[in-house]
C-alpha positions in Angstrom: 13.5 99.6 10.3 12.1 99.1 7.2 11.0 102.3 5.3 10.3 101.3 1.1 10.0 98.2 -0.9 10.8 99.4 -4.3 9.9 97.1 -7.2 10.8 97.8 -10.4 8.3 96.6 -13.6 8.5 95.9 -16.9 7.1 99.0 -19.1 4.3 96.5 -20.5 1.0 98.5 -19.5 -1.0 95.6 -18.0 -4.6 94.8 -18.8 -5.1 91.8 -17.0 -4.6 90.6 -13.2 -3.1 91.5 -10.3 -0.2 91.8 -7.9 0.0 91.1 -4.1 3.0 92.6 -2.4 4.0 90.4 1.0 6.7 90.7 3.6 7.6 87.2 4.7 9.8 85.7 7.3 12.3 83.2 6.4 11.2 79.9 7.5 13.1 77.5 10.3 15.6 75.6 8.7 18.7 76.3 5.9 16.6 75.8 2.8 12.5 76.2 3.7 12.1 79.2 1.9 9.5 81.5 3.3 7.5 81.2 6.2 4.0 81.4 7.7 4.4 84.7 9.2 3.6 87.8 7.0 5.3 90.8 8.2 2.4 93.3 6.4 -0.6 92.2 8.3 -2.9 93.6 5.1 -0.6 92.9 2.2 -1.6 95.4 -0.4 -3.2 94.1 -4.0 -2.7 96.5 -6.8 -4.3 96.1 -10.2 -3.8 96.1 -13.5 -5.3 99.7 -14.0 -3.0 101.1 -11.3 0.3 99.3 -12.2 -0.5 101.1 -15.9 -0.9 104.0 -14.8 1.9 104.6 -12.8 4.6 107.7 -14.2 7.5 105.6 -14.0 7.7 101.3 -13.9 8.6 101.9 -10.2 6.1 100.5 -7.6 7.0 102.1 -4.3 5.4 101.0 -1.0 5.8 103.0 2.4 5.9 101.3 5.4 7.6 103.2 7.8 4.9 103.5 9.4 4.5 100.2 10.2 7.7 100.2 11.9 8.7 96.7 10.7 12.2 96.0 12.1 14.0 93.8 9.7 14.9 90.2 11.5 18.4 88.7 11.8 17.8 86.3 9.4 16.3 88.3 6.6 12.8 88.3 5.0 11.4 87.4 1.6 9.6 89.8 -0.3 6.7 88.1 -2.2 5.2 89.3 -5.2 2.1 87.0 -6.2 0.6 87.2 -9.4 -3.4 87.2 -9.0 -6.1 86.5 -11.4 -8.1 89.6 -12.3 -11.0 88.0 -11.1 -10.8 86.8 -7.5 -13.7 84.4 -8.0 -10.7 82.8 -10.7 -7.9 80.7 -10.2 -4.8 79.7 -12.3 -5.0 76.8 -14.1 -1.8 74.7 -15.0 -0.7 74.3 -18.7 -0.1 70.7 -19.6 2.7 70.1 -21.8 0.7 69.2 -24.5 -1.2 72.3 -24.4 -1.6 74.1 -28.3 -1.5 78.0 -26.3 2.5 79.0 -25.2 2.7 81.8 -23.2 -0.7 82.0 -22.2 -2.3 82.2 -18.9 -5.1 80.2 -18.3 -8.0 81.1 -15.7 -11.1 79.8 -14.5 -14.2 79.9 -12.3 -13.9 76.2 -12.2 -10.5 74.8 -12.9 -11.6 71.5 -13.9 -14.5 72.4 -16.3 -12.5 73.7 -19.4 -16.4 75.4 -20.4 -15.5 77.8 -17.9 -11.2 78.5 -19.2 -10.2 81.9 -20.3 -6.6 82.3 -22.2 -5.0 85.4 -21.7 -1.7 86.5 -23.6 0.9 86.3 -20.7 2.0 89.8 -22.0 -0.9 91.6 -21.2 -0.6 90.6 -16.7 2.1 92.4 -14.6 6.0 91.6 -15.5 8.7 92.5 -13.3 12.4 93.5 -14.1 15.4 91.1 -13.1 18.4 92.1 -12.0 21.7 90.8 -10.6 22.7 91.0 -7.1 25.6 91.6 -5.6 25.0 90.0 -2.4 24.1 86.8 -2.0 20.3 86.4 -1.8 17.8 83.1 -1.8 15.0 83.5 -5.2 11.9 80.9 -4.9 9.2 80.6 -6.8 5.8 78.5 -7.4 3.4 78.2 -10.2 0.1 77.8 -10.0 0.5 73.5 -10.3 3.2 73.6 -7.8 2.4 73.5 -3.9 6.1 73.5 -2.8 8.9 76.8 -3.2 11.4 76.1 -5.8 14.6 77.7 -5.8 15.1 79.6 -9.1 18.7 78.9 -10.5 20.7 82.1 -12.0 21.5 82.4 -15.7 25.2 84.0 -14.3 27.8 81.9 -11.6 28.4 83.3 -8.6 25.8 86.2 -9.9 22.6 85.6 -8.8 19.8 86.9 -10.9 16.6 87.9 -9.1 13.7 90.2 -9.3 14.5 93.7 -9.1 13.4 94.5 -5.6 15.0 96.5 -3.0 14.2 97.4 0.6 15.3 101.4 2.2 16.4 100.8 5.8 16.9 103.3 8.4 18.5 102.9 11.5 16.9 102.1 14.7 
């Protein structure tokens, strides 16, 4: 059974956006990355304002009381960057575009009237860390529809997001 997900931040007191943490199963098929089904039925959001004021960069979430059994062939945990506006939605960079490391939002994604540029450092970061075990890292931005597998900086180490579950014994 699945008691914690522990995920650990970066120390970067967020003013802008928000998380959503998911539980995922592992889609059919060697390399389909996550599937449809969430394991959270109501996958907490936390915002900015909370992830600051947490004591320590740790976000811990019990669920033992959902009594989620872990499958047999593992589960993704997904942590989705939001907009801190949900009438806003992320709007891809082009590779011309004069802002770096910016985040750019919008009421209406193609009216650039209604754009708003946001320093990436000032939405949620998370810590990376390298496994031990071998474990499967996708991601998407906000102009890709399809998972990606993330590569490692380290062979034979893989470095992912520093998430763990606790486990107890059925």
């Amino acid at each position: 059974m699945i008691e914690t997900i522990t995920i650990r931040l970066r120390p970067n007191k967020p003013t802008e956006g928000r998380i959503r943490v998911r539980l995922v199963s592992v889609a059919p098929g060697a390399s389909s990355g996550p599937g449809a089904h969430d394991l959270l039925p109501d996958a907490p959001v936390y915002t900015a304002a909370y992830l600051a004021a947490l004591p320590t960069p740790l976000l811990t979430l019990n669920v033992a009381d959902k009594e989620l059994r872990l499958p047999p062939e593992g589960v993704y945990v997904l942590l989705e960057g939001l907009t801190t506006d949900p009438a806003e939605t992320c709007v891809p960079m082009t590779k011309q575009d004069p802002t770096p490391w910016q985040i750019i939002t919008a009421t209406e994604p193609r009216n650039p009237a209604t754009h708003r540029r946001t320093p990436a450092n000032k939405f949620p970061a998370f810590v990376f860390a390298t496994s031990l075990t071998p474990v499967t890292t996708v991601f998407r931005h906000c102009h890709h529809s399809a998972w990606l597998p993330r590569a490692g900086y380290k062979p034979g180490r893989p470095d992912n997001l520093d998430v763990s579950l606790t486990l107890r014994p059925e």
